[in-house]
C-alpha positions as CSV (number, residue, x, y, z in Angstrom):
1,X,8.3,84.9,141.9
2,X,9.8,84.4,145.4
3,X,12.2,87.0,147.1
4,X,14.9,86.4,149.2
5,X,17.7,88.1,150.7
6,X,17.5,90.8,148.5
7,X,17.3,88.1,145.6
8,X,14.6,87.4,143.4
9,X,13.4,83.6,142.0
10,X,11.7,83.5,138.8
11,X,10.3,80.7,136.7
12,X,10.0,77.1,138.4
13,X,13.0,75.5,140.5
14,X,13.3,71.4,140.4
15,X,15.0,70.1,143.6
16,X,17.5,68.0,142.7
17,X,19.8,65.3,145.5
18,X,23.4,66.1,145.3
19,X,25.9,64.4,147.2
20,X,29.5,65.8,147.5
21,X,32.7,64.8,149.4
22,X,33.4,66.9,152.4
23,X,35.7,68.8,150.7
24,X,34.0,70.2,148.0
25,X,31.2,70.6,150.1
26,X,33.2,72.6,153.0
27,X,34.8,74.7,149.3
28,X,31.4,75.9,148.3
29,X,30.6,77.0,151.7
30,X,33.5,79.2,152.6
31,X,33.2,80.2,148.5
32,X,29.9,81.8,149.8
33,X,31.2,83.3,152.6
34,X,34.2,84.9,151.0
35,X,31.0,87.2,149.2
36,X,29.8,88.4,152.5
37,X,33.5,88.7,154.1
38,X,33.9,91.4,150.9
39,X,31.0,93.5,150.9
40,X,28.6,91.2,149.2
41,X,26.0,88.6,150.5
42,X,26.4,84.9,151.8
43,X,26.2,82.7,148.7
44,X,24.3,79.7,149.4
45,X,25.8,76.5,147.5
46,X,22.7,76.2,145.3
47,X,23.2,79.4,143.7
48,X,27.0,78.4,143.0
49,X,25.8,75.8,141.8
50,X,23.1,77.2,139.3
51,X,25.5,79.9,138.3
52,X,28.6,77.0,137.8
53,X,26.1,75.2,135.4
54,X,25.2,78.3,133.6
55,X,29.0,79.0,133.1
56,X,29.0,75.4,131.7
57,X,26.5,75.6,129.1
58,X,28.2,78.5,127.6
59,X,31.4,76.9,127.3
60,X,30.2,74.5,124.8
61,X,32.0,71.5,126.5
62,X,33.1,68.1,124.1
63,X,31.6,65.6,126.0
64,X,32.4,63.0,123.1
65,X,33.8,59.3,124.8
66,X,34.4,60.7,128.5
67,X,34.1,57.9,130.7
68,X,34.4,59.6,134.1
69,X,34.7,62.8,136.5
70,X,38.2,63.4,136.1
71,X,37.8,63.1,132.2
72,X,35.0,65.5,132.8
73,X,37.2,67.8,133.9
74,X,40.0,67.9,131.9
75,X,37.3,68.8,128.8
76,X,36.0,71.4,131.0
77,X,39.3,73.0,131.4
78,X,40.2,72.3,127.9
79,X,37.2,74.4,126.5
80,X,37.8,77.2,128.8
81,X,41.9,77.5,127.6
82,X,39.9,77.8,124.0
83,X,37.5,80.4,125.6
């Protein structure tokens, strides 16, 4: 178990490469900073990240035939307006 910044880290953590356009990449960094700006901590992008795919495994996504990102995305939103 590792701490950091208040957190704590348990079980094993795989690194995984991510690329991102700029502008996702400059959203999840001023996403982290709105925390601190409010009161909270600095998110870093991995833990938006881990929480983001958490969200997504409870939202029971239909991943049946999609082809792309964008396709990707409209299942996503289509499971949450069911949610």
């Amino acid at each position: 178990m590792r701490k950091s910044a208040g957190r704590v880290y348990k079980g094993k953590h795989y690194r995984a490469e991510l690329t991102l356009p700029e502008s996702l990449d400059k959203f999840l960094v001023e996403f982290g900073e709105e925390s601190k700006r409010t009161g909270g901590y600095k998110l870093p992008k991995t833990e938006i990240i881990r929480a983001l795919i958490r969200v997504l495994m409870k939202l029971e996504v239909d991943v049946t035939g999609v082809k792309d990102e964008d396709e990707l995305v409209e299942k996503v939103m289509q499971s949450i307006k069911r949610k």
